[in-house]
MDTraj code that builds the backbone (N, CA, C; nanometers):
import mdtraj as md
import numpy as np

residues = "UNK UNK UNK UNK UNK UNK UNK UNK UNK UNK UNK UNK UNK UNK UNK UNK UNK UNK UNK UNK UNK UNK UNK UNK UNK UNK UNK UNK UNK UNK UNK UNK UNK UNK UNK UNK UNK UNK UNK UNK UNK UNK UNK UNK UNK UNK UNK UNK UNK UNK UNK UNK UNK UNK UNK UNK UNK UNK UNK UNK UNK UNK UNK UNK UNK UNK UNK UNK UNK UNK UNK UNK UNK UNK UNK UNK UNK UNK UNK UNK UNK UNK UNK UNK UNK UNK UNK UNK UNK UNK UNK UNK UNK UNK UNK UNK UNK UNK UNK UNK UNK UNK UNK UNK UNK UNK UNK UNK UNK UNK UNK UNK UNK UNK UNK UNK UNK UNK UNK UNK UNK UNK UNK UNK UNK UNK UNK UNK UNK UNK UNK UNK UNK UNK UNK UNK UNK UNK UNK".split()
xyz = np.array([
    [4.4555, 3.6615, 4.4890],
    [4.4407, 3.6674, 4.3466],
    [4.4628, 3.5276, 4.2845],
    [4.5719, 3.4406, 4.2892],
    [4.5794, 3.3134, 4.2899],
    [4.4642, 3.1440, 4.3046],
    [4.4250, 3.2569, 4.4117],
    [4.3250, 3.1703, 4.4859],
    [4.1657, 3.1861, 4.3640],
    [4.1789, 3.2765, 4.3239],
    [4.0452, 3.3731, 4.2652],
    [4.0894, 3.2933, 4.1012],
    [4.2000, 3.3210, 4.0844],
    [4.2330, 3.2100, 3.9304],
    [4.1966, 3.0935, 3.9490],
    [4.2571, 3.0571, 4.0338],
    [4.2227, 2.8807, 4.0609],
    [4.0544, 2.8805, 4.0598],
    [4.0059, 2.9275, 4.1180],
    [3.8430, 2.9110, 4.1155],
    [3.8007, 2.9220, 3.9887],
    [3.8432, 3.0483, 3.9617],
    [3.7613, 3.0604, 3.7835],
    [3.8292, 2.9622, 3.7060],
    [3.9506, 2.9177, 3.7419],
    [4.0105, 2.7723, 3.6047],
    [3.8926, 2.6607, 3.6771],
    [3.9122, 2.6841, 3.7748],
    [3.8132, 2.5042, 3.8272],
    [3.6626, 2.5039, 3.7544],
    [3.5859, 2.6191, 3.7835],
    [3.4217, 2.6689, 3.7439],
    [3.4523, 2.6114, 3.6022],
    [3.5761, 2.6731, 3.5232],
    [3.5467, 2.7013, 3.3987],
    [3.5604, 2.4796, 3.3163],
    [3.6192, 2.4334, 3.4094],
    [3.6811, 2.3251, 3.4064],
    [3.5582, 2.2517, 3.4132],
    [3.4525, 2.2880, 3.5447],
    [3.3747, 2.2034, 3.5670],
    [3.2308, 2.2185, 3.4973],
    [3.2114, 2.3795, 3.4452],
    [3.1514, 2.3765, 3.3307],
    [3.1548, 2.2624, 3.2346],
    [3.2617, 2.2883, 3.1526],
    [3.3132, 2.2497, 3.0686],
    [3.2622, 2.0604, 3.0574],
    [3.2971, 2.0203, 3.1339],
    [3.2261, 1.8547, 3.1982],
    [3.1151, 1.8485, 3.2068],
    [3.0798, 1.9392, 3.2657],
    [2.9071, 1.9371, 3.2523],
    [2.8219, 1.9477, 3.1670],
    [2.8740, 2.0649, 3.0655],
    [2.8215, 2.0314, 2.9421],
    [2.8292, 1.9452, 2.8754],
    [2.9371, 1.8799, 2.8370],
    [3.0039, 1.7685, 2.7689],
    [2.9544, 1.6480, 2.8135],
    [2.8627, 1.6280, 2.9871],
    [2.8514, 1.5327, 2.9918],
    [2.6403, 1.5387, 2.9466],
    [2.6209, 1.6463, 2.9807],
    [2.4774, 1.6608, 2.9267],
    [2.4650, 1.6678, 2.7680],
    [2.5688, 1.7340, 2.7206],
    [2.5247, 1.6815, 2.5983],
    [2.5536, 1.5074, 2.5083],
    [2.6383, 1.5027, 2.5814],
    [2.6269, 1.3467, 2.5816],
    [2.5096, 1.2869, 2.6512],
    [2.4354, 1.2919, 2.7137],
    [2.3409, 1.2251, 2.7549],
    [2.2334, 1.2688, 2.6611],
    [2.2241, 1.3299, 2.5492],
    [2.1386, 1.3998, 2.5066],
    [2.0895, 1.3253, 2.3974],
    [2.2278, 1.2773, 2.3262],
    [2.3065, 1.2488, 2.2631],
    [2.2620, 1.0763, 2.2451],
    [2.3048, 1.0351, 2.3381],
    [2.2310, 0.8853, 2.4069],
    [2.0639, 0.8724, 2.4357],
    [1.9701, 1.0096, 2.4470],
    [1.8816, 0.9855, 2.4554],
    [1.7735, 0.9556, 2.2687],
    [1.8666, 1.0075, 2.1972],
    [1.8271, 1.0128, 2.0694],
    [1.8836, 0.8921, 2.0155],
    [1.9672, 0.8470, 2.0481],
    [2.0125, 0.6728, 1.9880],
    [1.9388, 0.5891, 2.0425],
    [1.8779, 0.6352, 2.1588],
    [1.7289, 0.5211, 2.2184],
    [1.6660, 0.5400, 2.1142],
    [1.6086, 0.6606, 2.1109],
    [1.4502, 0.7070, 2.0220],
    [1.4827, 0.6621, 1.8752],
    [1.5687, 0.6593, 1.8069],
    [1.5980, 0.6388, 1.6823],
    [1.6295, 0.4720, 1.7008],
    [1.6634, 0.3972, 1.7868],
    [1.6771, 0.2464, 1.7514],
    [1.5074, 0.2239, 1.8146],
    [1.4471, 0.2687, 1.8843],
    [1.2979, 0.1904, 1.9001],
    [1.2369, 0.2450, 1.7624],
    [1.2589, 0.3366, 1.7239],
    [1.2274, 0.3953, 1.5845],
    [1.2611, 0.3005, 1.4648],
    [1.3605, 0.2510, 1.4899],
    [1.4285, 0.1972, 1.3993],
    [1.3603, 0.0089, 1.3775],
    [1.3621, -0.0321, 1.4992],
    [1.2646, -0.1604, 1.5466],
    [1.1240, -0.1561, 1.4804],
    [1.0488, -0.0489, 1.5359],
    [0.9398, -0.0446, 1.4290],
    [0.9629, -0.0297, 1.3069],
    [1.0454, 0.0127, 1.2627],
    [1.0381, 0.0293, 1.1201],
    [1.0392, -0.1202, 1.0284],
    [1.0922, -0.1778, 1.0931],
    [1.1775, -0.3280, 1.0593],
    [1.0685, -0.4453, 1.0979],
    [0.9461, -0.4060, 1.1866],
    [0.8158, -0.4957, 1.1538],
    [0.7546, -0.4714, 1.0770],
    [0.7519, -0.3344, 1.0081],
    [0.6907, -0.2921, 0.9549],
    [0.6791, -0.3435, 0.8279],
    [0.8429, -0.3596, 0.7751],
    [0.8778, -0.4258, 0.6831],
    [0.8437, -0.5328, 0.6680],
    [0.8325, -0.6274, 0.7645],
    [0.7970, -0.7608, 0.8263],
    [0.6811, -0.8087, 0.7589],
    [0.6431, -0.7635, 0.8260],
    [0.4897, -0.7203, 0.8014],
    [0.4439, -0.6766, 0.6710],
    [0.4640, -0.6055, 0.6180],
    [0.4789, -0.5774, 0.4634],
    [0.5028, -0.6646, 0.3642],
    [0.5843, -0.7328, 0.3790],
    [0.6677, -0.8741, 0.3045],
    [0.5569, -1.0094, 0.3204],
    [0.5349, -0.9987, 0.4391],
    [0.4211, -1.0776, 0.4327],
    [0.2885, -1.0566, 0.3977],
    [0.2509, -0.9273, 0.3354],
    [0.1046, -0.8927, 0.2402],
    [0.1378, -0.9407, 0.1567],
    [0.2936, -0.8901, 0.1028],
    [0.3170, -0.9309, -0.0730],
    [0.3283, -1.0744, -0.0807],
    [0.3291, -1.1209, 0.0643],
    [0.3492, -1.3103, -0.0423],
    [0.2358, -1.3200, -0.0175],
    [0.1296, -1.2224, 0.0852],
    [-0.0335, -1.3488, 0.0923],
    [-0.0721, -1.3087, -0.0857],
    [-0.0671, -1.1902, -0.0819],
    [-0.0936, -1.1051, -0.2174],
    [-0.0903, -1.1997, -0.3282],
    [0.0566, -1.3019, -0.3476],
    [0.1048, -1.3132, -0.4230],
    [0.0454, -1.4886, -0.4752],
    [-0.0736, -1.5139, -0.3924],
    [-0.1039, -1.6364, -0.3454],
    [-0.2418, -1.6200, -0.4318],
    [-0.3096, -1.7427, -0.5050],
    [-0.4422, -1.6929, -0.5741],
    [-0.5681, -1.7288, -0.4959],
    [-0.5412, -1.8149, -0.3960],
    [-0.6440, -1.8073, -0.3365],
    [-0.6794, -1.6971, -0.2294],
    [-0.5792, -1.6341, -0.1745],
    [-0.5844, -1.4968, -0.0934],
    [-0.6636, -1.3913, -0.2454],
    [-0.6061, -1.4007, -0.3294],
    [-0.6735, -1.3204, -0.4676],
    [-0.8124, -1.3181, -0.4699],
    [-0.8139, -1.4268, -0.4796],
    [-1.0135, -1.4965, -0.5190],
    [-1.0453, -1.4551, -0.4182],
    [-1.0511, -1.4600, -0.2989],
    [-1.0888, -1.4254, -0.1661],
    [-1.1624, -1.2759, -0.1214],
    [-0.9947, -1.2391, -0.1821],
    [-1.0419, -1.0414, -0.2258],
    [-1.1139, -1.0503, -0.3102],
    [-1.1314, -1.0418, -0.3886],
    [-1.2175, -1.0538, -0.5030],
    [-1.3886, -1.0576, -0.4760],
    [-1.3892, -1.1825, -0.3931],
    [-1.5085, -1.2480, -0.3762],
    [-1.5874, -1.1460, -0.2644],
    [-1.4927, -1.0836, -0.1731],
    [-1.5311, -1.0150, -0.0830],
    [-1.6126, -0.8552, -0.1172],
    [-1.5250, -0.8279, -0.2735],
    [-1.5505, -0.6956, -0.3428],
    [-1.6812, -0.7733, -0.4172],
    [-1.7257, -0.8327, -0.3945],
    [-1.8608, -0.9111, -0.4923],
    [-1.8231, -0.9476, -0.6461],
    [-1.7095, -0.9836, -0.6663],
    [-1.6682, -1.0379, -0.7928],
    [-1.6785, -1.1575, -0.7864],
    [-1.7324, -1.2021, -0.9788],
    [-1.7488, -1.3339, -0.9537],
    [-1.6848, -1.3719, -1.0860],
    [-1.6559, -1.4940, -1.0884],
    [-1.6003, -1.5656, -1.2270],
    [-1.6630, -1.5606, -1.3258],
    [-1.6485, -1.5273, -1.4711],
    [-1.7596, -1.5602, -1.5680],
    [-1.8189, -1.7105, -1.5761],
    [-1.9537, -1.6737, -1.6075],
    [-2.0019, -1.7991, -1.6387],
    [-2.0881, -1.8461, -1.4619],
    [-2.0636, -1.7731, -1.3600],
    [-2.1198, -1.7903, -1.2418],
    [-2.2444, -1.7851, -1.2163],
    [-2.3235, -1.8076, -1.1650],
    [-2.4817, -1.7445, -1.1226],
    [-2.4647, -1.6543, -1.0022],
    [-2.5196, -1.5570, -0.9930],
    [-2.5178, -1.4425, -0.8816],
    [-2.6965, -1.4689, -0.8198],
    [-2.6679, -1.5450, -0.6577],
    [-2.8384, -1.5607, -0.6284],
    [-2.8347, -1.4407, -0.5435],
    [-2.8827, -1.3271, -0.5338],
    [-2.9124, -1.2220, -0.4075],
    [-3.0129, -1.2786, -0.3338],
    [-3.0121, -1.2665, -0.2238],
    [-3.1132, -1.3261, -0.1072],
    [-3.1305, -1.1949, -0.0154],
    [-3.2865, -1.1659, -0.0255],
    [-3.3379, -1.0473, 0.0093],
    [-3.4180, -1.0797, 0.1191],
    [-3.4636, -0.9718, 0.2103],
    [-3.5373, -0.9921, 0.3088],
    [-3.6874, -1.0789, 0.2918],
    [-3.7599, -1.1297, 0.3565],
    [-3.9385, -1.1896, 0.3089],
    [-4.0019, -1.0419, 0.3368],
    [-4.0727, -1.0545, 0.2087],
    [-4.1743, -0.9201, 0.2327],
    [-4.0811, -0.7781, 0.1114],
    [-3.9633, -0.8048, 0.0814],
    [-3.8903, -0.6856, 0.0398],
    [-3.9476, -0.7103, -0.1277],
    [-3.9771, -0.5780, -0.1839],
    [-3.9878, -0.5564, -0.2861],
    [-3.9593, -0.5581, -0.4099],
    [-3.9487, -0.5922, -0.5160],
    [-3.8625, -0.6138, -0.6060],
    [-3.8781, -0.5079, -0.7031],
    [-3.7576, -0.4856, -0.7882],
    [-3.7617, -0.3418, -0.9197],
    [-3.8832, -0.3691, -1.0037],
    [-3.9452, -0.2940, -1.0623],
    [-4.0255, -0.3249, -1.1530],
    [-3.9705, -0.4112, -1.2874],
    [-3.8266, -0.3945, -1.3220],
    [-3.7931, -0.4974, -1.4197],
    [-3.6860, -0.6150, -1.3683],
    [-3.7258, -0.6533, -1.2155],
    [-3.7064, -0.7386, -1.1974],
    [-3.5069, -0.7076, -1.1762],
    [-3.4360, -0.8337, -1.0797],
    [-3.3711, -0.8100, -1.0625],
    [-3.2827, -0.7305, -1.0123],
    [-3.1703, -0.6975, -1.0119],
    [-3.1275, -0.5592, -0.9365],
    [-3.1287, -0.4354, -0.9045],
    [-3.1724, -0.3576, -0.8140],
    [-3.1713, -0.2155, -0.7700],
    [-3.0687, -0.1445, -0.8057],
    [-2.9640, -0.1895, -0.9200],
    [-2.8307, -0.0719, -0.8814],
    [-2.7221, -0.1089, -1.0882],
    [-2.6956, -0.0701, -1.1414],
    [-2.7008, -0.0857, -1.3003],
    [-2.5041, -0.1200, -1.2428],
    [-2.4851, -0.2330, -1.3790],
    [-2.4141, -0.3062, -1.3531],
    [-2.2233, -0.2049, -1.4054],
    [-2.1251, -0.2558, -1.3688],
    [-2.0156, -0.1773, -1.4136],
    [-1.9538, -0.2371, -1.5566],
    [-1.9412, -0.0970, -1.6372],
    [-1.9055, -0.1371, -1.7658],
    [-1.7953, -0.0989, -1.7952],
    [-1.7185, -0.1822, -1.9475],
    [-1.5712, -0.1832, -1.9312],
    [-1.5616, -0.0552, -2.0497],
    [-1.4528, 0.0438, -2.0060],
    [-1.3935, 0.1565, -2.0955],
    [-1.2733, 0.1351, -2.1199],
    [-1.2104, 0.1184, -2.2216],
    [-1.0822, 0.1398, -2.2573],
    [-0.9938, 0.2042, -2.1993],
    [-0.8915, 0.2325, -2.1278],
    [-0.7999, 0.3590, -2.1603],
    [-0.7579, 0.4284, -2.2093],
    [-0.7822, 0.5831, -2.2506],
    [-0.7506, 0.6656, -2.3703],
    [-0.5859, 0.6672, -2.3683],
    [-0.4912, 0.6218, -2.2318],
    [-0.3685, 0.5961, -2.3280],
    [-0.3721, 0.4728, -2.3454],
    [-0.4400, 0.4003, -2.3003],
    [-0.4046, 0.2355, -2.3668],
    [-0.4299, 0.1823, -2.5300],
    [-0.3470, 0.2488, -2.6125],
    [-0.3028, 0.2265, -2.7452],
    [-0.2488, 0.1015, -2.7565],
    [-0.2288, -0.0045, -2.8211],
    [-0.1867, -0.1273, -2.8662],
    [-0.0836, -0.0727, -2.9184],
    [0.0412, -0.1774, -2.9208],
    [0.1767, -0.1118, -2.9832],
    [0.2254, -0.2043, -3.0423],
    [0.3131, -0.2543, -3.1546],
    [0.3910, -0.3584, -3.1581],
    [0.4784, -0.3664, -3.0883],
    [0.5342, -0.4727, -3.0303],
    [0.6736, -0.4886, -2.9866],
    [0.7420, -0.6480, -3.0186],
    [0.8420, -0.6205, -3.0447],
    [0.8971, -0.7366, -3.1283],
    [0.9423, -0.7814, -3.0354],
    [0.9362, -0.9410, -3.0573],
    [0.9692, -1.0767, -2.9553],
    [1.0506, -1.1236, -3.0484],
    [1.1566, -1.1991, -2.9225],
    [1.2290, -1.2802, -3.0358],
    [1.1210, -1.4078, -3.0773],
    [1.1931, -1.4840, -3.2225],
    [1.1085, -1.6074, -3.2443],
    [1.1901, -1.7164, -3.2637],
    [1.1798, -1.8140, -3.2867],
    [1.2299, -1.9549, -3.2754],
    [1.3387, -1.9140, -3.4534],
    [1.2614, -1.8623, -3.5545],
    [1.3006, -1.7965, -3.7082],
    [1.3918, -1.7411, -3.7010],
    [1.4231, -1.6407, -3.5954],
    [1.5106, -1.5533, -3.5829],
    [1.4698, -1.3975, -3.6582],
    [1.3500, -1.3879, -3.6933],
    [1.2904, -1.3033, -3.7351],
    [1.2133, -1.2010, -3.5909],
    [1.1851, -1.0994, -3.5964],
    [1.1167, -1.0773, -3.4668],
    [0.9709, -1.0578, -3.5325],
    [0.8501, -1.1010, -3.4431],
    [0.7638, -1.0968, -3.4424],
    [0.7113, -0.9903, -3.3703],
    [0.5616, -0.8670, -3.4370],
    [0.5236, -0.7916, -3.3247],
    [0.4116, -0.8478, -3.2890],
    [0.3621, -0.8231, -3.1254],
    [0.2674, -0.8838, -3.1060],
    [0.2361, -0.7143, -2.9654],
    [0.0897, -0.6975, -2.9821],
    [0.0393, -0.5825, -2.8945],
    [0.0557, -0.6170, -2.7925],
    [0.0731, -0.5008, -2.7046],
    [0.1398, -0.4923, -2.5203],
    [0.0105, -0.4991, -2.4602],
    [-0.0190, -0.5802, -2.3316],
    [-0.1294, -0.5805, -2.3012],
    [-0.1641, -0.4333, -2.2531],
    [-0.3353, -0.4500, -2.2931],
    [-0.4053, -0.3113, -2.2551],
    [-0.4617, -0.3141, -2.0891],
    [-0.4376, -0.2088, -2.0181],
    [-0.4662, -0.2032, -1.8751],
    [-0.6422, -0.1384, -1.9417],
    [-0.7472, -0.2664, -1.8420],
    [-0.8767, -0.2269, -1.7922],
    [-0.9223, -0.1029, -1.7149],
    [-1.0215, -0.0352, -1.7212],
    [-1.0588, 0.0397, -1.6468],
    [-1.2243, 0.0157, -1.6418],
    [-1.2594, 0.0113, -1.5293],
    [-1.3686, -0.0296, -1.5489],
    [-1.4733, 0.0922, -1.5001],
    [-1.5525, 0.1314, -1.4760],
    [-1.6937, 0.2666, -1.4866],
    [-1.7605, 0.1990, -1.4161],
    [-1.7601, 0.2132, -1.2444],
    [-1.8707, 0.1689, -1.1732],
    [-1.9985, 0.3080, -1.2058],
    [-2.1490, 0.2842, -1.2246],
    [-2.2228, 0.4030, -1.2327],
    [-2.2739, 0.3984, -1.0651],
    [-2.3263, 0.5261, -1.0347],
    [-2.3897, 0.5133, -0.8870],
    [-2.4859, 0.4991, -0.8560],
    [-2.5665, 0.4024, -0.8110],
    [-2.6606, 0.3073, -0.7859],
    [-2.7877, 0.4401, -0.7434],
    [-2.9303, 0.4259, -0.7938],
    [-2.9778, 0.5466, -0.7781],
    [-3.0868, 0.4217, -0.6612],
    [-3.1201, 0.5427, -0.5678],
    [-3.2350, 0.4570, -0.4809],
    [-3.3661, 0.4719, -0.5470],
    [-3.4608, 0.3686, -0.5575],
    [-3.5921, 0.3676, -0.6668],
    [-3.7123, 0.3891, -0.5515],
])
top = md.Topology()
chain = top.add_chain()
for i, resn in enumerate(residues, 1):
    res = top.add_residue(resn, chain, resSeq=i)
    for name in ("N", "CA", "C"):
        top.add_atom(name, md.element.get_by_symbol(name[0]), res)
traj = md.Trajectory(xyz[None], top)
């Protein structure tokens, strides 16, 4: 009977370790996955930080820009078409140009600045553009 205790204290003993040591390893396998997790996250950032300064740069700007087919006012736009390709009957472009709409909340507001007087001056908050591309019909 002695002998039969001792076994079931030892089993219950060596259970007991075994779990404790698997769930510790379990335990350790999720502090891997969460620090390589964690590594990417942190180029990511990296990486991120460095859009906002190319971003923040005007010739990276113009660049985008130029790429979306925007051009400066006052520019000439030459399109260069295939030899042999057809032209619209009124000449010029196949596709009607994008026009500017207001924003129905973009209301002008006063807001007072300080002034050199000591009086405040209002002067309107700038209005955010929206611009109405139409969709180019094939002729």
């Amino acid at each position: 009977m002695v002998i039969a205790g001792l076994a079931a204290l030892s089993g219950l003993a060596a259970y007991a370790v075994f779990s404790e040591a698997a769930q510790g390893n379990a335990l350790d396998a999720r502090v891997h996955a969460l620090t390589l997790q964690n590594a990417a996250l942190q180029q990511q950032i990296v990486e991120r930080q460095h859009q906002i300064s190319e971003a923040n740069d005007t010739a990276w700007l113009e660049e985008q820009a130029r790429r979306l087919g925007l051009v400066f006012p006052g520019e000439t736009v030459f399109i260069i078409t295939t030899p042999g390709a057809g032209r619209p009957a009124a000449g010029g472009l196949n596709a009607p140009l994008p026009t500017y709409a207001a924003s129905p909340s973009a209301i002008p507001t006063a807001v007072a600045s300080p002034s050199p007087s000591g009086s405040p001056t209002p002067r309107p908050t700038p209005t955010p553009m929206t611009f109405v591309l139409p969709t180019p019909t094939p002729r």
